[in-house]
N, C-alpha and C positions, 0 to 999 in steps of 0.2 A: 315684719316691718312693712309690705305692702298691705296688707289689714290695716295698719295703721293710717296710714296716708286715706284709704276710701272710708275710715269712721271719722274723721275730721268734719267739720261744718264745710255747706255746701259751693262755697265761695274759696279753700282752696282747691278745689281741681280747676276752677275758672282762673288763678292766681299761674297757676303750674303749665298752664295752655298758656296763657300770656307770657311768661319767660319762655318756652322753647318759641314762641312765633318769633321773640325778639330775637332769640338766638339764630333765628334763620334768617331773620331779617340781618341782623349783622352780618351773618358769613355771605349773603348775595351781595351786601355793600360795601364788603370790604378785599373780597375774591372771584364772585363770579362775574360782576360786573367790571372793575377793570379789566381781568385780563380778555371779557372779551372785545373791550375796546380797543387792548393793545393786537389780538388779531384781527380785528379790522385795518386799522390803522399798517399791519404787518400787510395783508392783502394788498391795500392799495398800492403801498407803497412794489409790493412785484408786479403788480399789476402797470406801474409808472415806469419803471426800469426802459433804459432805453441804451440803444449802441453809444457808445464812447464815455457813458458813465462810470464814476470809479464809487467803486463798491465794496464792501468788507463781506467778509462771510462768516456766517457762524460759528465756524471754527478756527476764525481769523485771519485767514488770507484774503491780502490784498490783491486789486486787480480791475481792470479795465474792461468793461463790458464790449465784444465784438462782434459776437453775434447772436442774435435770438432765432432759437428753433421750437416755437410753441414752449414746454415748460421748462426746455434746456439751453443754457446760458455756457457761451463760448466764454472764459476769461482768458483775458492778455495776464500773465503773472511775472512777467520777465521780456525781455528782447524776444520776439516771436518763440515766446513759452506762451503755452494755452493748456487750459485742464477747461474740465465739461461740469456743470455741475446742476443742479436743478433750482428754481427760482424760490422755491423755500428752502435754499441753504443759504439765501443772502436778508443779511438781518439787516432792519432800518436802524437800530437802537446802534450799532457798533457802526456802522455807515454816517450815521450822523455823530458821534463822537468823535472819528476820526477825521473827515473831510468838514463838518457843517451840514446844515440843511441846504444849504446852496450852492455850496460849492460843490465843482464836479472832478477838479481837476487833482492830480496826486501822485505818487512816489514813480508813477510808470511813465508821466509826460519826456514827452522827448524834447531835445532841448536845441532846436531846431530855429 
């Protein structure tokens, strides 16, 4: 069978290089390049994080940013409950589902 394909006229092996170029060209246009938009866009967004923001995390909990220690994040997750967690366990895609892009405020505010 591969005999076959190299005794063919000289025009398809140039046909067979143009489909696998397209095939890599699809798969960068349709996977490598989003997702590494979405970690960009993921960067920034820890990189933005800031004290009294509320915030989702990647495994869902909710919670109120209170303190930044370099890449570790104090959460408020209750009436003076706090867990520690790192700034890439906080996802922008479930942060902005649940709050908005704008909004900061959420389930922890006190009602003061």
């Amino acid at each position: 069978m591969q005999t076959l394909i190299f005794l063919q006229s000289g025009n398809a092996g140039m046909i067979q290089m143009l489909f696998f170029a397209a095939i890599i060209l699809i798969f960068w246009l349709f996977i490598i390049r989003p997702q590494s938009k979405r970690q960009k866009e993921q960067n920034l967004f820890a990189n933005s994080l800031e004290k009294g923001q509320e915030v989702v995390t990647a495994s869902g909990m909710l919670g109120r940013i209170n303190k930044i220690e370099g890449e570790i994040i104090s959460l408020e997750v209750g009436t003076k409950s706090f867990i520690r967690i790192t700034k890439a366990a906080v996802s922008k895609e479930l942060t902005e589902q649940v709050y908005g892009k704008e909004k900061k405020k959420g389930p922890v505010e006190s009602n003061d």
